[in-house]
LUMBATI-543073 format. One record per residue: x, y, z of N, C-alpha, C in turn. Coordinates in steps of 0.05 Angstrom, whole numbers, plus 5000, padded with zeros to 4 digits. Layout:
<pts>
XYZXYZXYZ;...
</pts>
This chain:
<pts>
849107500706850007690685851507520664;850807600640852207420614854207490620;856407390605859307360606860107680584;858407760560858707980549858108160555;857408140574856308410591857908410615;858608330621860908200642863908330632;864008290606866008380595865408630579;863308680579862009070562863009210593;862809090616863009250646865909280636;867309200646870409170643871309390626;871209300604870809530583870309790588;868009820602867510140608868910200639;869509950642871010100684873710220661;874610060651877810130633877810330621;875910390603875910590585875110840606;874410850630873411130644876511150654;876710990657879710970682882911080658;882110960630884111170615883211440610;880111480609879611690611880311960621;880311820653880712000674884012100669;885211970665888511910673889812060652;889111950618889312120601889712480602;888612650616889912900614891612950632;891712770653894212880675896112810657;896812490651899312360637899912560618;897912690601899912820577901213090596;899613220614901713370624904113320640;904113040653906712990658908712900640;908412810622909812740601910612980585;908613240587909613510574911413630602;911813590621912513760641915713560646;914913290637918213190651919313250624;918513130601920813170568920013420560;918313570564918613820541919414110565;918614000590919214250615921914170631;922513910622925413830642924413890667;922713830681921313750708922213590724;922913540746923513320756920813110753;921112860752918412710747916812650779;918012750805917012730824915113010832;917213300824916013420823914313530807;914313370778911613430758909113310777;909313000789907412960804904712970819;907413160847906313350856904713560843;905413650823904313890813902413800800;901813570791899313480777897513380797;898113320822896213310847895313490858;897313720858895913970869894214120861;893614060829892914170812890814110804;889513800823887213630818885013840811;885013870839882514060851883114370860;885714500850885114700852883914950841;883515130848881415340829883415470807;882215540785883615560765885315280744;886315190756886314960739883514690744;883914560763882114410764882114200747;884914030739885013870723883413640726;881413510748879513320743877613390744;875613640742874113730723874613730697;877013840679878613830654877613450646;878813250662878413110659875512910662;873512980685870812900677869413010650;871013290640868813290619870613170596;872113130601873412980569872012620569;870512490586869512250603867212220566;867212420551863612390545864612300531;866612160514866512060489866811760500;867911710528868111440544865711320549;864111430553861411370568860011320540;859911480513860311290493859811130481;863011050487863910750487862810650503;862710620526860710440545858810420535;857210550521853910470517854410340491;856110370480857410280444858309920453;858809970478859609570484857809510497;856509660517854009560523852009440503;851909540479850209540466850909310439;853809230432855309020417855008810427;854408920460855308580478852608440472;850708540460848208320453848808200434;850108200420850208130389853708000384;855808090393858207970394858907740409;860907680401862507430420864307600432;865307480452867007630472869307750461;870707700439873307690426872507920405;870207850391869508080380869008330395;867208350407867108580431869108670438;871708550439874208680454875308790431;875308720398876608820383875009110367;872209130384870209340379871009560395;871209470425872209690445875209690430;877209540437880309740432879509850408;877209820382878110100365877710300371;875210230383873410550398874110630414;876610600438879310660450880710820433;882110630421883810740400883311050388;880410990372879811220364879111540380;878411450412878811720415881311790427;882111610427885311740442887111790414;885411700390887711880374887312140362;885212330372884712550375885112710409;883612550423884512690447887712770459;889112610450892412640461893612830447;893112840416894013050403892713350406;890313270413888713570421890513680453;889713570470891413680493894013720488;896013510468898013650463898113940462;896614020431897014160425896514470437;894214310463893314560478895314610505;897414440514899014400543901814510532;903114360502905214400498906514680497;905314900483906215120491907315230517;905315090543905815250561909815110574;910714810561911414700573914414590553;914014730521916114750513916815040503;917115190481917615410485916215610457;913215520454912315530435910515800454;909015960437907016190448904016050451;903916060484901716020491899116200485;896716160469894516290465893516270494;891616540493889716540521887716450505;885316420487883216170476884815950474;886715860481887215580478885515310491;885415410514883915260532880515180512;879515370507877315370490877115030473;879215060462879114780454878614470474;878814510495877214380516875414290518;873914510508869814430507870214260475;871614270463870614200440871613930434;874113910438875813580438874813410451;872613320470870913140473869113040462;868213210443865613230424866413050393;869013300383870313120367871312900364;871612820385872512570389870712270386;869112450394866512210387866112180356;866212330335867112250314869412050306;872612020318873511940307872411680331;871611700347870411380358869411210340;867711370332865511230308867611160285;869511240274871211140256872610820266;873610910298874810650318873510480321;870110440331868910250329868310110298;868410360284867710170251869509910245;872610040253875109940237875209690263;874309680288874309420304872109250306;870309270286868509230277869808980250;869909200241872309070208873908830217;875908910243877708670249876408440263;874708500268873408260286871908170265;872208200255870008060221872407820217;875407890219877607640208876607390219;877907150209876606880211877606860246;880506960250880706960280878707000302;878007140291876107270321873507230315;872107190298870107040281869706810291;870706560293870706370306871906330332;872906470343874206510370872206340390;872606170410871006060429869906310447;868706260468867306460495868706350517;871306440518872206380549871806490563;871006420590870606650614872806700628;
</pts>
């Protein structure tokens, strides 16, 4: 296996693995600072909550995966054509870019329940759709790590393994 493809893998184990993690973390981070939670028992409650019916937060979270998977085919597909340095400055934009829609989207869909704002019942709705969008602002993330990896730095960068 080339070494850019070697490193497109990596890339997509990483990017699934913030994937996945990404909607619990913002609810614990809404449940300890905005719910005053204990942070052991936010936890718990985000474990129990994996797989149970009605919430089902890693369902929530496999389908938010599609803008990751992506990216995986987006470095899969760089790693023919990049140097390793470039490739990495291709994935963290395309990172970048969907987590800077996705975090603010679940914000805005968790925080109600968890600071003291009025929770909508369509809120959830926004669910199906913040994965989708997000693949837009990917495409903005990969452009702009695209851009940086154009600088003379990473441009000439060696191929270390």
């Amino acid at each position: 296996m080339r070494t850019n493809t070697k490193q497109a893998l990596r890339w997509s184990i990483a990017s699934f693995a913030i994937g996945l993690v990404t909607p619990s973390l913002i609810i614990f981070c809404l449940e300890v600072f905005g719910g005053r939670i204990n942070p052991l028992a936010s936890i718990a409650d985000i474990l129990r909550r994996q797989f149970s019916e009605g919430d089902n937060l890693f369902l929530l979270a496999a389908f938010g995966l599609i803008p990751f998977a992506v990216l995986s085919v987006a470095c899969f597909v760089a790693a023919r054509w990049l140097s390793s340095s470039r490739l990495a400055c291709v994935a963290v934009g395309g990172l970048l870019g969907v987590l800077a829609l996705m975090v603010p989207g679940h914000v805005a869909v968790w925080y109600p329940l968890y600071g003291r704002g009025h929770a909508s019942s369509t809120a959830v709705i926004a669910f199906i759709f913040i994965p989708f969008y997000c693949i837009a602002t990917l495409c903005i993330g990969l452009l702009v790590g695209w851009l940086v990896s154009l600088l003379p730095h990473f441009r000439h960068a060696t191929n270390v393994a």
